[in-house]
Residue frames as qw, qx, qy, qz and C-alpha x, y, z in Angstrom:
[[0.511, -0.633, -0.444, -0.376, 39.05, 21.60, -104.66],
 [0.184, 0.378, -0.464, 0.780, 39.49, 23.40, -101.74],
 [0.355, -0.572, -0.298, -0.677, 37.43, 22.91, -98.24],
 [0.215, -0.683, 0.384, -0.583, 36.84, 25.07, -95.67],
 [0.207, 0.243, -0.679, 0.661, 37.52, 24.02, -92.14],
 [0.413, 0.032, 0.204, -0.887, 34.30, 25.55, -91.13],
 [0.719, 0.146, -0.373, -0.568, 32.77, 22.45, -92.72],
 [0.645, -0.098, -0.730, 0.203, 34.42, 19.83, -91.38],
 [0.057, -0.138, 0.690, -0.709, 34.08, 21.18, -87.95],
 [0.561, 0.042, 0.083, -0.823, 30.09, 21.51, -88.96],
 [0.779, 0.058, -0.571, -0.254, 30.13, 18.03, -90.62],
 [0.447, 0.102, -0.791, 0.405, 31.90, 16.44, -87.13],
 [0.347, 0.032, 0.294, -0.890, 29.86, 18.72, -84.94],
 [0.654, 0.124, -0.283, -0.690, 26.83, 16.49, -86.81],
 [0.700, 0.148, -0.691, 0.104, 28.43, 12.97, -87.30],
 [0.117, 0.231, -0.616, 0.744, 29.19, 13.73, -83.11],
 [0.299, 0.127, 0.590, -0.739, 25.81, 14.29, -81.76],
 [0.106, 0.259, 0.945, 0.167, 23.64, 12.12, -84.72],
 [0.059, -0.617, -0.785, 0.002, 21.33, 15.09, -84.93],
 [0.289, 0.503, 0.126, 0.805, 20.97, 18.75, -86.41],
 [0.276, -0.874, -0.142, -0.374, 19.13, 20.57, -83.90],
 [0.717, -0.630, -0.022, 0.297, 21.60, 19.35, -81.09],
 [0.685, 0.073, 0.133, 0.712, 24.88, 19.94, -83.23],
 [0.045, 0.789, 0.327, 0.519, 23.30, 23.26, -83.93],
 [0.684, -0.668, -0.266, 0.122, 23.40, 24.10, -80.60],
 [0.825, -0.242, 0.066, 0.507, 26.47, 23.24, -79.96],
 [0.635, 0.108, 0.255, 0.721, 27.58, 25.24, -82.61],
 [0.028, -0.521, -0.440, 0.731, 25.87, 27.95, -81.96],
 [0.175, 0.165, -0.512, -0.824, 23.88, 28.48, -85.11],
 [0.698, 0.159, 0.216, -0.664, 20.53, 27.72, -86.76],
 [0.812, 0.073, 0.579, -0.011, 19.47, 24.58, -87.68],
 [0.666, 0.730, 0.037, 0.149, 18.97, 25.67, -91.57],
 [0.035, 0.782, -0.620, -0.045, 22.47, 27.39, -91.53],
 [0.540, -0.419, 0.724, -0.093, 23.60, 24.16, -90.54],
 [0.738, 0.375, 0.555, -0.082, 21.68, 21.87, -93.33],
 [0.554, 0.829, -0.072, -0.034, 22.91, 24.26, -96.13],
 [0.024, 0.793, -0.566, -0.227, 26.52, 23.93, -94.84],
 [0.600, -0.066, 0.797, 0.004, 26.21, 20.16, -94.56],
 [0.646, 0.678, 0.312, -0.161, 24.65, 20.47, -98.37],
 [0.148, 0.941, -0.285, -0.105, 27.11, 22.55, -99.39],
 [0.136, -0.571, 0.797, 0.143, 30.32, 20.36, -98.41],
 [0.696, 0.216, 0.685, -0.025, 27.93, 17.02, -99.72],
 [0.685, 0.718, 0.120, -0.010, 27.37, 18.80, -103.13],
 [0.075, 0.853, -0.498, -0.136, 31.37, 19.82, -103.29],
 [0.417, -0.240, 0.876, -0.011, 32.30, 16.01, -102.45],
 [0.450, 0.364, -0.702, -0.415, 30.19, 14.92, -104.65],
 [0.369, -0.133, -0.916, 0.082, 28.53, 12.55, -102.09],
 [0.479, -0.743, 0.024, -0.468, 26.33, 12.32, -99.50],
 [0.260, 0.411, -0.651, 0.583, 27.51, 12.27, -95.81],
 [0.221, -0.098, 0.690, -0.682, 24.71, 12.00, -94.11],
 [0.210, -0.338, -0.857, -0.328, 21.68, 9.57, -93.88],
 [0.314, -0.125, 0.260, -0.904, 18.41, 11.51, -92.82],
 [0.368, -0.243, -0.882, -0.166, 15.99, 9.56, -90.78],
 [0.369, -0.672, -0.290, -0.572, 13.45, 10.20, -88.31],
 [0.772, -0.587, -0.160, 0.186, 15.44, 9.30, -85.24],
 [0.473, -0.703, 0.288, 0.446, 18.24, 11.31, -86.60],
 [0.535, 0.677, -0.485, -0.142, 21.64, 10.94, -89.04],
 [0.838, -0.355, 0.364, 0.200, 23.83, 8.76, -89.15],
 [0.062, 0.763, -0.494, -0.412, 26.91, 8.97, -91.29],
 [0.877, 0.480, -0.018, -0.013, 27.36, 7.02, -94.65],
 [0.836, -0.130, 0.120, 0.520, 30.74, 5.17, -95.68],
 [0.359, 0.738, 0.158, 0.550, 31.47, 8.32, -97.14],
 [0.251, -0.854, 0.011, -0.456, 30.60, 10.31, -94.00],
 [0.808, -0.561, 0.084, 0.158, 32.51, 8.00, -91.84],
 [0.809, 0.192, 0.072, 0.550, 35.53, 8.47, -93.78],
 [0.179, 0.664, 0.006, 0.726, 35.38, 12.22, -93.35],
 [0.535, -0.724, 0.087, -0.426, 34.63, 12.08, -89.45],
 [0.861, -0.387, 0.091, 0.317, 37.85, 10.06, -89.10],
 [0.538, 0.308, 0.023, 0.784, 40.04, 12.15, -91.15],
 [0.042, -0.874, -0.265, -0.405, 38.38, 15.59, -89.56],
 [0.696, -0.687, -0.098, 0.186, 39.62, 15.02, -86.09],
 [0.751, 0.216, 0.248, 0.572, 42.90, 14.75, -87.80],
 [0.354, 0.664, 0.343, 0.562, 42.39, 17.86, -89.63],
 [0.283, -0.905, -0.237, -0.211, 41.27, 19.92, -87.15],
 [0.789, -0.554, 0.016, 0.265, 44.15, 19.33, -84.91],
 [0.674, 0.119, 0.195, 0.702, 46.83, 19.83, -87.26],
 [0.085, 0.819, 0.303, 0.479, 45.28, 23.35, -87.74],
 [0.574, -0.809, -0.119, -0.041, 44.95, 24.02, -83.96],
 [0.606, -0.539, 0.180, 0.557, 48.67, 23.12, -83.57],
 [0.405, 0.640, 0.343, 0.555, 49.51, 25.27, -86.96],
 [0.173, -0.786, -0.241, -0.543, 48.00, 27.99, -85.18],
 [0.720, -0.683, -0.085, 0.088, 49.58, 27.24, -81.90],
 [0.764, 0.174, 0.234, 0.576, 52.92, 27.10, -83.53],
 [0.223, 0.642, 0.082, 0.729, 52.57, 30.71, -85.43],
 [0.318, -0.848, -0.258, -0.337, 51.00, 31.81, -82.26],
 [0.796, -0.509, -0.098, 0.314, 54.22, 31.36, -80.29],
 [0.342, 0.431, 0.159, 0.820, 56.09, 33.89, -82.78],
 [0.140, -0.838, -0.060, -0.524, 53.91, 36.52, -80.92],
 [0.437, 0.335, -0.451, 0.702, 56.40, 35.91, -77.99],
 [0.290, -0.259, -0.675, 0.628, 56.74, 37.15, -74.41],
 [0.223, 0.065, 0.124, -0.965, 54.93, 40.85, -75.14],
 [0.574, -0.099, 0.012, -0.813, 51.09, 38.90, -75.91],
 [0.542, -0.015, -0.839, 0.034, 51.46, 34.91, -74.96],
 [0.767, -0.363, 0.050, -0.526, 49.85, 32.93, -72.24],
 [0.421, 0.156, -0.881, 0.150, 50.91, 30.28, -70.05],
 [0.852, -0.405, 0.062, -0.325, 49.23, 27.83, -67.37],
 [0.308, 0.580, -0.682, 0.320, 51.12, 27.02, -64.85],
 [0.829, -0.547, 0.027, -0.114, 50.30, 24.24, -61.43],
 [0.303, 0.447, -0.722, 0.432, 52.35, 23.61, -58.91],
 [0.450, -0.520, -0.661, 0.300, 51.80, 21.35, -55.26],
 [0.326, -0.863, -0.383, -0.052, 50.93, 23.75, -52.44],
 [0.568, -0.567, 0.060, 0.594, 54.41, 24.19, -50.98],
 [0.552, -0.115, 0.391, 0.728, 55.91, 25.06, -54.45],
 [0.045, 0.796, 0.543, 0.262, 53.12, 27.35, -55.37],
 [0.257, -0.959, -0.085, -0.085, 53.48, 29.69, -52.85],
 [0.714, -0.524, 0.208, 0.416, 57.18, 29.43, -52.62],
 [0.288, -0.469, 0.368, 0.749, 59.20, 29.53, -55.67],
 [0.223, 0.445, 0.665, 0.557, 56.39, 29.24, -58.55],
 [0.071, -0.964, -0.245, -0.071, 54.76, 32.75, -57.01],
 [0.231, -0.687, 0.376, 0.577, 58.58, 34.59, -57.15],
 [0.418, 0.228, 0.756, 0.450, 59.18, 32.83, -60.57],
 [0.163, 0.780, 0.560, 0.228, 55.88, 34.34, -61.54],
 [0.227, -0.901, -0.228, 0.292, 56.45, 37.78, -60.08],
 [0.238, -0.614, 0.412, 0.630, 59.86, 38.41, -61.75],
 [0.361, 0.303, 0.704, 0.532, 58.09, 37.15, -65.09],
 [0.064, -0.801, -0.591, 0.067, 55.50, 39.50, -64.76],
 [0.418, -0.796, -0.031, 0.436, 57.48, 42.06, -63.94],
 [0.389, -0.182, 0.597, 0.678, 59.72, 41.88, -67.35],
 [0.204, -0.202, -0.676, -0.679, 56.47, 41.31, -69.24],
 [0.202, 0.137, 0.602, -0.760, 53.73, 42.59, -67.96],
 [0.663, 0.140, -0.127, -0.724, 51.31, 42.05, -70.66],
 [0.323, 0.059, -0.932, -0.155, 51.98, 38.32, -70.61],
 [0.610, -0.429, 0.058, -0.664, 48.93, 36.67, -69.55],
 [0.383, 0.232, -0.854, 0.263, 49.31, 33.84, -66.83],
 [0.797, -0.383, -0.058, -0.464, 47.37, 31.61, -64.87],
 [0.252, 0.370, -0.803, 0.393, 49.23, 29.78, -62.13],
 [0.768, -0.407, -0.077, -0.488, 46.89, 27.34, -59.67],
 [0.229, -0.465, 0.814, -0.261, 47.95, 25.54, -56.77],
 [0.871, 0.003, -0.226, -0.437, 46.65, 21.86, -56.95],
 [0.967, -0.197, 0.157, -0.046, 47.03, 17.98, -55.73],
 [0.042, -0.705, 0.638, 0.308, 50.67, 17.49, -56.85],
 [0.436, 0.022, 0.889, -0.140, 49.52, 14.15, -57.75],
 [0.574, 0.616, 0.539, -0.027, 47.09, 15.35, -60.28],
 [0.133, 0.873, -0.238, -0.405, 49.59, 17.77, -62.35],
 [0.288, -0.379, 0.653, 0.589, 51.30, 15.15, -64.45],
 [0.431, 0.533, 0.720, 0.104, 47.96, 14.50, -66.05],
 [0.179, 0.926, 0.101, -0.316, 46.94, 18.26, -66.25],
 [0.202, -0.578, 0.615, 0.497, 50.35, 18.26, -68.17],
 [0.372, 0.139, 0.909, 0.125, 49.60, 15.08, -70.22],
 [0.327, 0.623, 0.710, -0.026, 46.24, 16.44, -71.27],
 [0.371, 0.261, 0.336, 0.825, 47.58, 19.91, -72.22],
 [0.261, -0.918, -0.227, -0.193, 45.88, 21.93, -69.84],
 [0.393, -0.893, 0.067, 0.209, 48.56, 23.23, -68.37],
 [0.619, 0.649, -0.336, 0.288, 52.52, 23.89, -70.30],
 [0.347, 0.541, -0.627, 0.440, 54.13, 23.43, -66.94],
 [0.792, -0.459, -0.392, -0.087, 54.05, 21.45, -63.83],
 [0.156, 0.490, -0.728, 0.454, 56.60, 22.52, -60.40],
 [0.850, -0.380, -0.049, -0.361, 56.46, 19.68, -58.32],
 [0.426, -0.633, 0.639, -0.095, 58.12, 17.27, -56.20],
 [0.259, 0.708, -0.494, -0.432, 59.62, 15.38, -58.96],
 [0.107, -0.286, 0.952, -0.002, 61.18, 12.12, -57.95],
 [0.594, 0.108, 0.772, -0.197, 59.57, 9.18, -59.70],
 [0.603, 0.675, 0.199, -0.374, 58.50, 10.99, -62.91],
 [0.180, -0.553, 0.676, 0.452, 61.48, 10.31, -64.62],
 [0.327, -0.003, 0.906, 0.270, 60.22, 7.12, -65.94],
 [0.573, 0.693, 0.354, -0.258, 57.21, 8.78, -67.72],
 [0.491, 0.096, 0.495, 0.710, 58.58, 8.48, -71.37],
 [0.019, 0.774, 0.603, 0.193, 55.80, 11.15, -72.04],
 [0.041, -0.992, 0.034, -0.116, 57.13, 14.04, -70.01],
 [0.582, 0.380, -0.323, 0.642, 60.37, 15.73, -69.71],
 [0.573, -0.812, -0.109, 0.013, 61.14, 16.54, -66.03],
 [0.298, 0.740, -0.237, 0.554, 63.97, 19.29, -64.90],
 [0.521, -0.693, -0.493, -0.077, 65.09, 18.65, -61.69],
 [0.062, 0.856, -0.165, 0.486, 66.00, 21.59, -59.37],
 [0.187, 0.310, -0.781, 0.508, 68.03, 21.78, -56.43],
 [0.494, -0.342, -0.786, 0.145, 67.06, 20.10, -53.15],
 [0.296, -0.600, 0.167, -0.724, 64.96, 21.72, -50.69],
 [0.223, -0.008, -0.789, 0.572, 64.82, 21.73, -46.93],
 [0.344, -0.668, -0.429, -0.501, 61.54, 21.67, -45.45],
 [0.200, 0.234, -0.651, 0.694, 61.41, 23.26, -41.83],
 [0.381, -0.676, -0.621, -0.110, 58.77, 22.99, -39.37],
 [0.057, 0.272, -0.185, 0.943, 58.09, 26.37, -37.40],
 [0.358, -0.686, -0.632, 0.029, 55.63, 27.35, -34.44],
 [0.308, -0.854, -0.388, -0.158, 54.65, 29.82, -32.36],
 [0.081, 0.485, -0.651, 0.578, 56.57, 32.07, -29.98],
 [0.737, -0.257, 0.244, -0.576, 55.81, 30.34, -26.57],
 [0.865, 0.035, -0.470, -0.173, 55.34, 27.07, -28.16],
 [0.657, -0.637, 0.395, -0.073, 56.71, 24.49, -25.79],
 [0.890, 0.267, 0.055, 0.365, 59.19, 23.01, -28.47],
 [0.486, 0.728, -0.267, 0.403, 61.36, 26.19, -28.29],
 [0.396, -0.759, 0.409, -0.315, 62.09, 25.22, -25.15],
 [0.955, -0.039, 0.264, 0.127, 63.64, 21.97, -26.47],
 [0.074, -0.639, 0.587, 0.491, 67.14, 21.63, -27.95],
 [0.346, 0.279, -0.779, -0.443, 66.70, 19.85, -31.31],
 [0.800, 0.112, 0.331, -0.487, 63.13, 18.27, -30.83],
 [0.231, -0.078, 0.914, 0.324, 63.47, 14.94, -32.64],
 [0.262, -0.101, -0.566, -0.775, 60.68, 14.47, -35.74],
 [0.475, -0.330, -0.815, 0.009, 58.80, 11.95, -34.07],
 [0.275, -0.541, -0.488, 0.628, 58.48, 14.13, -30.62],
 [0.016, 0.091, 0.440, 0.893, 57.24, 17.27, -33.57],
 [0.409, -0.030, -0.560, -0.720, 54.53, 15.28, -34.34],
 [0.240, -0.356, -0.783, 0.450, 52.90, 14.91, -30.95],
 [0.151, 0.479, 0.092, -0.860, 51.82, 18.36, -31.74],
 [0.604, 0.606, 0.485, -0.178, 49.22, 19.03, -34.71],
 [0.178, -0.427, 0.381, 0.801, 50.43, 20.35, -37.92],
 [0.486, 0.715, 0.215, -0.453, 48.67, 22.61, -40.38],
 [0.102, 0.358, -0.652, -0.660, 49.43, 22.12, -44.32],
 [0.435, 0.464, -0.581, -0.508, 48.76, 20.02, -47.17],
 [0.971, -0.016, 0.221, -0.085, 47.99, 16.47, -47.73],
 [0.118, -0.743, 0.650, 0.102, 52.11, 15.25, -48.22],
 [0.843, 0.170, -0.510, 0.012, 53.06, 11.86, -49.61],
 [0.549, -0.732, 0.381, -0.130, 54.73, 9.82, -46.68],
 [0.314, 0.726, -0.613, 0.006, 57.92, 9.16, -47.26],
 [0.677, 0.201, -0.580, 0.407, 60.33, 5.91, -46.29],
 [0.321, 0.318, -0.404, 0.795, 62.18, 8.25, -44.29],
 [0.381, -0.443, -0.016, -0.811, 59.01, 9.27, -42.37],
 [0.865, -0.312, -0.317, -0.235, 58.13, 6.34, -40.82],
 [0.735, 0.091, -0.402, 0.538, 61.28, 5.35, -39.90],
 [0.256, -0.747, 0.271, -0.550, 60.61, 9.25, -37.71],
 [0.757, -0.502, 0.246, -0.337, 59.38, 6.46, -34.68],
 [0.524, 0.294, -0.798, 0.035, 62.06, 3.82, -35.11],
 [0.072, -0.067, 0.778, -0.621, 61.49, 1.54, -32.27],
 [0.427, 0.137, 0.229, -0.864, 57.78, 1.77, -32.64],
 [0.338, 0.360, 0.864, 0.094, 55.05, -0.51, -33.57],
 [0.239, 0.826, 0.421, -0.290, 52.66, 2.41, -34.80],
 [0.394, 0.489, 0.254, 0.736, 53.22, 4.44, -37.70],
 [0.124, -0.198, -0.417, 0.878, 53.32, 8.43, -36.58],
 [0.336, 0.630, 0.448, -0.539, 49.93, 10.25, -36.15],
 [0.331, 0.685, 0.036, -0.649, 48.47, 11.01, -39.68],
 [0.037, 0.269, -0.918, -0.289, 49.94, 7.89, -41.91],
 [0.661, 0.369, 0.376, -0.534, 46.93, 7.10, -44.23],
 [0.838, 0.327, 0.427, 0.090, 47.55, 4.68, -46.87],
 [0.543, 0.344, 0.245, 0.726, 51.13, 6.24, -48.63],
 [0.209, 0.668, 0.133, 0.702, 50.07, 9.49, -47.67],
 [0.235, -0.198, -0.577, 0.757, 50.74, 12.14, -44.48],
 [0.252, -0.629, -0.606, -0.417, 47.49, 13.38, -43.95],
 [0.112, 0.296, -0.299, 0.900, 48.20, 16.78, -41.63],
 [0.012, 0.416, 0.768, -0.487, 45.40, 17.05, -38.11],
 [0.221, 0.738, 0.059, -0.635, 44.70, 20.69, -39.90],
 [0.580, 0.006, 0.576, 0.576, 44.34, 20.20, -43.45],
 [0.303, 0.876, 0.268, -0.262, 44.61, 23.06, -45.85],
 [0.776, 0.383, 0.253, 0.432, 45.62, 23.82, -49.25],
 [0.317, 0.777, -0.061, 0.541, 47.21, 27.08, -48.66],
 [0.686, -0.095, -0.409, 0.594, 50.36, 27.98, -46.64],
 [0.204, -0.475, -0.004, -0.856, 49.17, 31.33, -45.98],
 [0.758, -0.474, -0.312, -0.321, 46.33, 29.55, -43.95],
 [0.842, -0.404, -0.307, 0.182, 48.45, 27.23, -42.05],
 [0.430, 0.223, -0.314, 0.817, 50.97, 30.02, -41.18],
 [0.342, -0.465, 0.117, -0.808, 48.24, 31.93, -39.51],
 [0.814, -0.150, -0.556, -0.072, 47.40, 28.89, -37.88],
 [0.737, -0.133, -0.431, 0.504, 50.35, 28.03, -36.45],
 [0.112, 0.488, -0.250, 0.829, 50.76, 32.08, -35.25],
 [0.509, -0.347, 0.225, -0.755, 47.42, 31.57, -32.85],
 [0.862, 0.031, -0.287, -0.416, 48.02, 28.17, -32.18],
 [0.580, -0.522, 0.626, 0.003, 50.02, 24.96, -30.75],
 [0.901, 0.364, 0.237, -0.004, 50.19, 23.92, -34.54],
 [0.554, -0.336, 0.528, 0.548, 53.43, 23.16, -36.19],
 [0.440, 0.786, -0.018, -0.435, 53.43, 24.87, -39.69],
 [0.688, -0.176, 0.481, 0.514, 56.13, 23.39, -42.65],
 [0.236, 0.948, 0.000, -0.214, 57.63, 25.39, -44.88],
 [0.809, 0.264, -0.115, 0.513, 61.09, 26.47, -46.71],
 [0.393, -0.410, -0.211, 0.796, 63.06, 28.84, -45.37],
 [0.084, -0.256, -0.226, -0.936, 62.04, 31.98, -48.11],
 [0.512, -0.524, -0.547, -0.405, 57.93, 30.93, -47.05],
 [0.452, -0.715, -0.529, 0.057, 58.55, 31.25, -43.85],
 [0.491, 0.107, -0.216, 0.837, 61.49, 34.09, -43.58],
 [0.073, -0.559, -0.101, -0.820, 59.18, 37.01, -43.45],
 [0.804, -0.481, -0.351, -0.012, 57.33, 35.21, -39.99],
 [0.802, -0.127, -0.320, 0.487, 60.37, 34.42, -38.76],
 [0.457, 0.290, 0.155, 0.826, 61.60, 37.86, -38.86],
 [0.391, -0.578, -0.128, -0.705, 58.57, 39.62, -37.63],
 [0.313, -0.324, 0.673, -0.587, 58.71, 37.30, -34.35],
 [0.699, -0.032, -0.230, -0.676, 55.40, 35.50, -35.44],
 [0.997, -0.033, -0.066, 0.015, 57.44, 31.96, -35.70],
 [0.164, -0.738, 0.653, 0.043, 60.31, 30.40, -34.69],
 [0.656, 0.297, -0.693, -0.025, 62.23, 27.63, -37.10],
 [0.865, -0.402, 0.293, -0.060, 62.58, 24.81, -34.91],
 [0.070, -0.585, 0.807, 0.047, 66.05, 22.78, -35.07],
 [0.820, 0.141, 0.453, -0.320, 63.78, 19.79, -36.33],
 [0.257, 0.521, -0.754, -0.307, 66.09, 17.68, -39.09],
 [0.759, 0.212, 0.603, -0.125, 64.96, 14.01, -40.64],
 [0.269, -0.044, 0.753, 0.599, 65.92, 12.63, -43.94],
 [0.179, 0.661, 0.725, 0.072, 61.51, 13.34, -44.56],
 [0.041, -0.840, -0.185, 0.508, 62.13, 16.87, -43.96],
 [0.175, -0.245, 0.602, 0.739, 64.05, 17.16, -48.03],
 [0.592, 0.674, 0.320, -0.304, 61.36, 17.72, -51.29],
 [0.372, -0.316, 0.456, 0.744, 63.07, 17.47, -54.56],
 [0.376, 0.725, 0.116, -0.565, 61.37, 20.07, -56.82],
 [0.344, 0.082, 0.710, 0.608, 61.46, 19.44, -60.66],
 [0.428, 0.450, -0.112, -0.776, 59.56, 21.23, -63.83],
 [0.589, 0.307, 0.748, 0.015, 57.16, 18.67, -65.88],
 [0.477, 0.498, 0.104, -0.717, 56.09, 19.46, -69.28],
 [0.855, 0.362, 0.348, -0.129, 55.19, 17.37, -72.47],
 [0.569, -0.170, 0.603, 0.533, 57.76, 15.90, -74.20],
 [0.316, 0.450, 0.572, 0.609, 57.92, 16.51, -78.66],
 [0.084, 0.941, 0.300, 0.133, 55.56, 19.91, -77.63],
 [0.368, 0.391, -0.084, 0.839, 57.49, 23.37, -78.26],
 [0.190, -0.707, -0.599, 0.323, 57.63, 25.33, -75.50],
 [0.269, 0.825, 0.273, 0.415, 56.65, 28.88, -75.95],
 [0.318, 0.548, -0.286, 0.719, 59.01, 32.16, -74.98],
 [0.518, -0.609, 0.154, -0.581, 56.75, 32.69, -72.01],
 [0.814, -0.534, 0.076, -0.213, 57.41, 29.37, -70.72],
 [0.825, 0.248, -0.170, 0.478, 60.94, 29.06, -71.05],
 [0.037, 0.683, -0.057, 0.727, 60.90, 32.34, -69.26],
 [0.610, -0.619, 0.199, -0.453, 59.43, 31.46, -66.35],
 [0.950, -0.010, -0.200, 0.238, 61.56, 28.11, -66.59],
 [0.495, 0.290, -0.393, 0.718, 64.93, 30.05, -66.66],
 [0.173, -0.577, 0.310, -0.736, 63.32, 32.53, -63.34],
 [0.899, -0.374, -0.092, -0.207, 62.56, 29.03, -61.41],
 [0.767, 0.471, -0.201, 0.386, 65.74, 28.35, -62.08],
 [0.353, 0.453, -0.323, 0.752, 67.32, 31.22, -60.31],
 [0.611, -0.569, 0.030, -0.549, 65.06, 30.88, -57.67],
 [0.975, -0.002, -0.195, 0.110, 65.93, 27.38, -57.05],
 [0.590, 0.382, -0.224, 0.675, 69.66, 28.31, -56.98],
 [0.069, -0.602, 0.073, -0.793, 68.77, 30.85, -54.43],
 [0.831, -0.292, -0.024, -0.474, 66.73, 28.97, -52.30],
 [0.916, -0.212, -0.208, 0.269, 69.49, 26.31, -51.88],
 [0.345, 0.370, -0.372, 0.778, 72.18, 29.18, -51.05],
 [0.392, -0.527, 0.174, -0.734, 69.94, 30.14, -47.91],
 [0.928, -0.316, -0.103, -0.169, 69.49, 26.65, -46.95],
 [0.863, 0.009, -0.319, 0.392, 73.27, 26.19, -46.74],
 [0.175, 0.512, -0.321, 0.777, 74.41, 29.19, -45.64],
 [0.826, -0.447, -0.097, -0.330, 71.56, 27.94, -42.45],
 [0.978, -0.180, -0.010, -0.108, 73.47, 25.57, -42.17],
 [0.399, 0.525, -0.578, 0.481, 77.54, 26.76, -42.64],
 [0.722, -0.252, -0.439, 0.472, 79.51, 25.72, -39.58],
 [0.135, -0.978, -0.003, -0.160, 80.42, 29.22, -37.55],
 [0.498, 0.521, -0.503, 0.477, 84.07, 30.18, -37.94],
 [0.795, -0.497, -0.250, 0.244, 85.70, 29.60, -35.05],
 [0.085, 0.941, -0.213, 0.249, 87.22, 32.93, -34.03],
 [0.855, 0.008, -0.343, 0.389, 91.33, 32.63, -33.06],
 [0.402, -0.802, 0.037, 0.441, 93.11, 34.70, -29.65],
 [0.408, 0.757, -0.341, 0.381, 95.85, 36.63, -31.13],
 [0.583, 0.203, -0.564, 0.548, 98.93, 36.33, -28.92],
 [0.004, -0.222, 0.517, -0.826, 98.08, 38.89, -26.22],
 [0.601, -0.328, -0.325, -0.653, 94.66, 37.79, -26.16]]
């Protein structure tokens, strides 16, 4: 005896909402349709599944036994089907991707571009979000990948976390500003000025900016740095900071193109707070598919990139020797 799928979804779809016209609904079908399939899989069992009363159904011992194995059922199908569906590979797959704000616009939008760019039919949905709420979105299986700042997740036995090299965050302003007329502004003397970004965990290292100080520094809100200008997109707070006396943060790729154009100028601002260590989340035991192993190995080489610009910032400058006649 063989039966369908289509039944147990219709028989759970019932057993779920205690009442044909609603389950109907749901399922987008007519009521009758619905009664004949529920008939149909009762007369195949060989039981009934449902009591019919005037306030509704309710499932018999029968019916409860089938609306605890269905879930079951269903699932195993779904991943079946998820499984085969990962054979169709990079040329017609899908991924969902979040990432915090910084790592969004930084190296999960290159990542994405040079995936895209191999495979263009792949379809892909990449959303900045709370960095804080991506190990769920992971967890629950809305999303197959998480880039975030990293440190702590280790200890979820639940997800495997990749972490990437270390990044430098810089803080950058205006031409004009009256920091570039400081030599190495200290953090703490930064953040006298507003600054435009993200809501930021606050680090250890952050507090410690004011040493000496009774007061935490402007914008320390219960564990978290909470920015005068707050906005989820670094785009924003770079334009900000162009028409403004706001301090922008950034890595060095996010803000190179600025820099370059005149727009901003990196400040010489260093602090142990000013470091992010970037990692890839995704659900432990679950296969990941071609697409997202793709875009895993082009984070990768981003990463890797991204910390050769921060050091090369930061090489010493040869020190050029006279020649004799010099």
């Amino acid at each position: 005896m063989t039966i369908e799928l289509r039944l147990i979804r219709h028989a759970l779809a019932v057993g779920r909402h205690g009442n044909f016209a609603r389950a109907a609904e749901a399922l987008q079908m007519t009521q009758p349709s619905l009664s004949r399939s529920i008939a149909s899989l009762e007369a195949m069992l060989g039981v009934p599944l449902f009591d019919r009363g005037a306030k509704g159904v309710t499932p018999t011992a029968f019916g409860r036994v089938l609306l605890d194995c269905g879930d079951t059922v269903l699932q195993r199908e779904a991943d079946l089907r998820r499984e085969i569906g990962l054979l169709a590979g990079l040329e017609q797959g899908a991924l969902a991707i979040g990432a915090g704000p910084f790592l969004a616009e930084s190296q999960a939008a290159r990542a994405v571009a040079r995936l895209i760019r191999d495979h263009p039919r792949l379809q892909i949905k990449c959303a900045a979000a709370d960095p804080s709420h991506l190990p769920g979105e992971v967890l629950a299986g809305r999303i197959d990948l998480g880039l975030v700042a990293a440190t702590g997740l280790e200890q979820d036995e639940r997800l495997v976390v990749e972490m990437l090299p270390r990044l430098r965050i810089y803080l950058a302003c205006r031409s004009g500003h009256p920091l570039t007329q400081e030599r190495s502004p200290s953090l703490a003397r930064a953040l006298e000025f507003p600054l435009a970004g993200p809501v930021l965990r606050a680090e250890h290292a952050l507090l410690a900016a004011t040493r000496g100080g009774t007061q935490p520094p402007r914008g320390i809100e219960g564990g978290l740095f909470v920015p005068q200008i707050q906005v989820n997109s670094m785009t924003t707070a770079r334009l900000v900071a162009c028409e403004s006396a706001a301090l922008v943060p950034g890595t060095a790729a996010m803000l190179a193109d600025d820099v370059a154009a005149g727009r901003l100028v990196r400040l010489d601002v260093d602090a142990p707070a000013l470091r992010t260590d970037p990692g890839l989340i995704y659900l432990r035991g679950r296969t990941l598919s071609p697409a997202a192993r793709a875009f895993i190995e082009a984070v990768r080489a981003v990463a890797a990139e991204d910390a050769a610009v921060d050091l090369a910032l930061h090489a010493p400058t040869p020190v050029r020797r006279k020649g004799r006649g010099g």
